[in-house]
Backbone as numpy.savetxt, mean C-alpha at the origin, in Angstrom:
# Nx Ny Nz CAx CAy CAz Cx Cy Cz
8.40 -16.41 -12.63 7.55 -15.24 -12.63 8.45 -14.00 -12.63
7.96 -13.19 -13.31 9.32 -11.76 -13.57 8.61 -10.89 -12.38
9.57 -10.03 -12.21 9.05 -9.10 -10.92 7.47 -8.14 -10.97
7.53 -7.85 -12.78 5.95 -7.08 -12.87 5.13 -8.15 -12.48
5.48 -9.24 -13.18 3.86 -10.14 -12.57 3.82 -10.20 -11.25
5.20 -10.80 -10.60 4.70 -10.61 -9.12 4.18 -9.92 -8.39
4.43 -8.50 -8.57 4.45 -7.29 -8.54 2.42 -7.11 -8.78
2.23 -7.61 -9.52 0.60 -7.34 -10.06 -0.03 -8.20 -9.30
0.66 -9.60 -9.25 -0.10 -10.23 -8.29 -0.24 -9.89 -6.94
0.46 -9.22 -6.58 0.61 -8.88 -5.66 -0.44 -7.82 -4.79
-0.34 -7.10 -5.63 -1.42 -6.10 -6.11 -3.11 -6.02 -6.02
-3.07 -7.44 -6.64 -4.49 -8.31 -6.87 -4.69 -8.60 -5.62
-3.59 -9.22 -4.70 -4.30 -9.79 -3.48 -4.57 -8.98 -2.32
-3.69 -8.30 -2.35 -3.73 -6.80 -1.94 -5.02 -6.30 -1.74
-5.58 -6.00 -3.14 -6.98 -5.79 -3.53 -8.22 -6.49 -2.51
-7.87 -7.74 -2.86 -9.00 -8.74 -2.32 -8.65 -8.70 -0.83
-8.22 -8.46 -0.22 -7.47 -8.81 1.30 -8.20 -7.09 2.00
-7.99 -6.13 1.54 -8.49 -5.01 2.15 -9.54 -5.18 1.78
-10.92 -5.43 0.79 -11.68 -5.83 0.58 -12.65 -6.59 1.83
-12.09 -7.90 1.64 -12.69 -8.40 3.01 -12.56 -8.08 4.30
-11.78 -7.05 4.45 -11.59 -6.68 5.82 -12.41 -4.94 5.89
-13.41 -5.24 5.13 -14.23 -3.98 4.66 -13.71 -2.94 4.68
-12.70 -2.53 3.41 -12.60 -1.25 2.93 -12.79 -1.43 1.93
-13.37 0.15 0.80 -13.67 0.16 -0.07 -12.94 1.03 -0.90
-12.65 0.44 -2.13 -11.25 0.60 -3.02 -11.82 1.93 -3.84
-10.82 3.23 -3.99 -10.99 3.90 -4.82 -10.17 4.44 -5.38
-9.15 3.52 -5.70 -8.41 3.55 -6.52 -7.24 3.15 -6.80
-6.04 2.78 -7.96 -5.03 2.12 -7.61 -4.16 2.85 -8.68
-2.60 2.70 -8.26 -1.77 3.53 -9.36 -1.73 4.42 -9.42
-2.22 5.30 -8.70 -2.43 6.92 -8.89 -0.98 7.24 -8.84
-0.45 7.82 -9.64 1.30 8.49 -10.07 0.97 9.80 -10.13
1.73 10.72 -10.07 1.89 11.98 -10.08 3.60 11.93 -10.11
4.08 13.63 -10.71 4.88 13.63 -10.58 6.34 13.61 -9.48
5.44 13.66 -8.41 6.08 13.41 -7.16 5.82 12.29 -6.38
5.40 11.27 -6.74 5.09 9.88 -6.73 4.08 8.74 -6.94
4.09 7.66 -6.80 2.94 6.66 -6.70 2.19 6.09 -5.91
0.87 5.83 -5.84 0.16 5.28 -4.47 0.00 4.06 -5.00
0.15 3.09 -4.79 -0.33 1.45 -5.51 -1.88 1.36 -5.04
-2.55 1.67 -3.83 -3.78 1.42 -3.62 -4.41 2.84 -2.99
-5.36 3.00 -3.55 -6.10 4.15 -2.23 -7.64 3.65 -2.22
-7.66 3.76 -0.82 -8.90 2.81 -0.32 -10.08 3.39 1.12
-11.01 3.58 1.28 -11.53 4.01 2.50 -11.73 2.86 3.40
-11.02 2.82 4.61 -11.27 2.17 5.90 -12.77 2.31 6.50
-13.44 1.62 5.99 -15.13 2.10 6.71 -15.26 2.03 7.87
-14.18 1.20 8.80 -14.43 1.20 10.48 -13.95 2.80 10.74
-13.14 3.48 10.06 -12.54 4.31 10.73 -13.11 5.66 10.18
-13.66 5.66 8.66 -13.51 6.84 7.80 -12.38 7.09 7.18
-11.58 6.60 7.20 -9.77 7.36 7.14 -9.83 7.09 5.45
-9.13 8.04 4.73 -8.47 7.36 3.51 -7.18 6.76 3.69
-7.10 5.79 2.97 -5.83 4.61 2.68 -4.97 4.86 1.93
-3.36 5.02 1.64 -2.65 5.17 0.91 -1.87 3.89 1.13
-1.84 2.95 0.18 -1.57 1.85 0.58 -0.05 1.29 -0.35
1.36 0.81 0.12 2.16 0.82 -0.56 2.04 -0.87 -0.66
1.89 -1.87 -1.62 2.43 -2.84 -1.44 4.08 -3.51 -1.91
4.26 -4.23 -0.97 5.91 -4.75 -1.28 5.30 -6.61 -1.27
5.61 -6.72 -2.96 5.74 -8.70 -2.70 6.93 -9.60 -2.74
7.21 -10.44 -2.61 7.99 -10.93 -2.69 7.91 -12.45 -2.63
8.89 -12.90 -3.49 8.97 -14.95 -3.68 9.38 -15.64 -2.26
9.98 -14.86 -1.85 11.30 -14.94 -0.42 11.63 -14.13 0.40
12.03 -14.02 1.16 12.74 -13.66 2.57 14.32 -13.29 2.34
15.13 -14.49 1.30 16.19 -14.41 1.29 17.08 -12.86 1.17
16.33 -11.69 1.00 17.22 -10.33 0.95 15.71 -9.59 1.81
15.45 -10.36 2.39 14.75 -9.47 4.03 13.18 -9.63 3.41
12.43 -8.73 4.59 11.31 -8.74 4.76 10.50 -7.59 3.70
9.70 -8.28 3.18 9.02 -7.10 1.97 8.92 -5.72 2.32
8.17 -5.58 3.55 7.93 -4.22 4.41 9.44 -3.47 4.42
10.34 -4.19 4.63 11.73 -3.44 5.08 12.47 -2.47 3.95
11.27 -3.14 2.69 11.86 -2.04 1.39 11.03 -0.84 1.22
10.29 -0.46 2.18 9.00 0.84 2.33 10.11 1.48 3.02
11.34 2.34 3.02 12.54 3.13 3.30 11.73 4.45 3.33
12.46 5.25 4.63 12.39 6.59 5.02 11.75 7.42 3.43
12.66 7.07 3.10 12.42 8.43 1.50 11.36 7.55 0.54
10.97 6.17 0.78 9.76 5.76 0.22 8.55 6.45 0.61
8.36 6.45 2.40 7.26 6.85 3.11 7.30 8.50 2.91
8.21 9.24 2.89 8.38 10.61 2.49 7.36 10.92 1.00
7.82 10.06 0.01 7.60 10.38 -1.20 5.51 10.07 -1.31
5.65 8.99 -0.49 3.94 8.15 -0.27 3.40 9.89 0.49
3.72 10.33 1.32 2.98 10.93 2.34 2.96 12.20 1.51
3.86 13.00 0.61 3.84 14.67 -0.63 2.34 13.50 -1.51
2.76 12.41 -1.87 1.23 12.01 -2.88 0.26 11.99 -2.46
0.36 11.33 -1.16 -1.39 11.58 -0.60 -1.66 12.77 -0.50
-0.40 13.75 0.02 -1.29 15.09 0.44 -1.69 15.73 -0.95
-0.62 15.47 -2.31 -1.63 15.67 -3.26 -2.86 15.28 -3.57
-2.85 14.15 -3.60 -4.05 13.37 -3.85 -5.29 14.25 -3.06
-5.11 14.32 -1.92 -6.19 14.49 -1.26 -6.78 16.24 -1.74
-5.47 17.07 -2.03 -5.72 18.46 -2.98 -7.11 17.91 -3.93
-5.81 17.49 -4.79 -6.36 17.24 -5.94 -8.35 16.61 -6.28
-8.45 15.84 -4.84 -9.53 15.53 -4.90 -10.71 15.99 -3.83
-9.93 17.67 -3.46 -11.19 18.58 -2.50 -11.61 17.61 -1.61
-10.62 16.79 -0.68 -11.11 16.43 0.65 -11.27 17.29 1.53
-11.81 17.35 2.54 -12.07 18.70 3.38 -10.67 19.00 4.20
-10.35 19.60 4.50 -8.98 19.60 5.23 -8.78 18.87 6.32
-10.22 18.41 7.23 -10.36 17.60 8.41 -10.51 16.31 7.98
-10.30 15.95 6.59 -10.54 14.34 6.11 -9.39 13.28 7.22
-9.60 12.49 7.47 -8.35 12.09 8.21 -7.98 10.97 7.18
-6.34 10.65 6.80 -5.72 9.64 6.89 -5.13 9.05 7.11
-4.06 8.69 6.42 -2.81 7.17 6.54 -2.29 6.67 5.60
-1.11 6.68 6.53 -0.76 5.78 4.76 0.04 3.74 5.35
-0.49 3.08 4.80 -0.29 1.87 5.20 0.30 0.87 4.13
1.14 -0.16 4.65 1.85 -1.12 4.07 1.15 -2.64 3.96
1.01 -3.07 2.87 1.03 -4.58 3.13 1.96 -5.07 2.21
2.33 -6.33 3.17 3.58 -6.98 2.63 2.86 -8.60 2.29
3.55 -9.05 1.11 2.99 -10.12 0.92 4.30 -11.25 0.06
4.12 -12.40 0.95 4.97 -13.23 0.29 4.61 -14.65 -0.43
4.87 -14.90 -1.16 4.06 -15.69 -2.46 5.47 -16.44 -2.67
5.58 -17.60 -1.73 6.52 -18.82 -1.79 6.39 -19.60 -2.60
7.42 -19.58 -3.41 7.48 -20.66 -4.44 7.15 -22.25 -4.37
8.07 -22.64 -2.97 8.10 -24.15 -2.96 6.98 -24.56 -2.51
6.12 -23.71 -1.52 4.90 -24.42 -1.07 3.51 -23.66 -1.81
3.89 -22.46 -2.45 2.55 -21.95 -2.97 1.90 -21.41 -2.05
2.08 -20.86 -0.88 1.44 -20.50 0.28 1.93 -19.06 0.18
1.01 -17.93 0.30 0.86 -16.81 0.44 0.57 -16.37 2.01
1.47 -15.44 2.07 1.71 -14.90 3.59 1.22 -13.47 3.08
0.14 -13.16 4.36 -0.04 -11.45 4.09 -0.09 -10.66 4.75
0.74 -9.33 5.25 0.98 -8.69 6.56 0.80 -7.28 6.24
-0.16 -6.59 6.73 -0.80 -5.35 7.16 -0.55 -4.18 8.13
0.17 -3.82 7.96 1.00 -2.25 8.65 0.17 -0.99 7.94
-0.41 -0.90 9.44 -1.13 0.23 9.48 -0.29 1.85 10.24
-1.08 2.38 9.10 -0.25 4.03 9.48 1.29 3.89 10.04
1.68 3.94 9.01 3.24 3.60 8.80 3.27 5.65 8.70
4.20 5.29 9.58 4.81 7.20 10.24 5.65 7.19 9.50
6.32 8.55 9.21 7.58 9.20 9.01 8.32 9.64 10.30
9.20 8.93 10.87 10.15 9.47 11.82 10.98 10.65 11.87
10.91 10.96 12.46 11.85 12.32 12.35 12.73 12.49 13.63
């Protein structure tokens, strides 16, 4: 499997996984010139909008999927949402987040692992 497919699949399950855990998807890919959101989604328990980064991976062997969402990743995620949210006249009191799921899609057993990091901060 080349990294886009994984990458899409990844994506897909992504999809279906916030889904059943009732949020409702509005949208995916959103790029701008100051970056990409892979998912944006409303949390219905909370209200919050979702900026959702996913990281997949075959393996473990060069670390944990999440561990590649880096300082200047979450920097670049958090200038898009706040565009995003411009761009789409949320009220200024809209609340969000921006969150990680990591997903690993093992070759030898075919077993999909899926891990959910919510409101992933920028440290400072």
């Amino acid at each position: 499997m080349s990294n886009v497919s994984v990458g899409k699949k990844g994506e897909n399950l992504a999809k279906k996984f916030l889904v059943k855990k009732g949020y409702v998807l509005l949208g995916e890919r959103w790029q701008k010139r100051v970056g990409e959101i892979d998912i944006i989604a409303m949390d219905k328990s909370t209200s919050e909008i979702v900026f959702v980064e996913v990281k997949t991976r075959t393996s473990t062997k060069f670390g944990w999927p999440e561990e590649k969402v880096t300082r200047k990743k979450r920097e670049k995620m958090h200038k898009t949402a706040q565009f995003y949210m411009l761009k789409h006249d949320y009220p200024d009191n809209q609340k969000w987040r921006m969150d990680v799921i990591s997903i690993i899609l093992r070759k030898t057993s075919k077993k999909v692992e899926i891990s959910h990091f919510e409101n992933i901060a920028i440290s400072y």
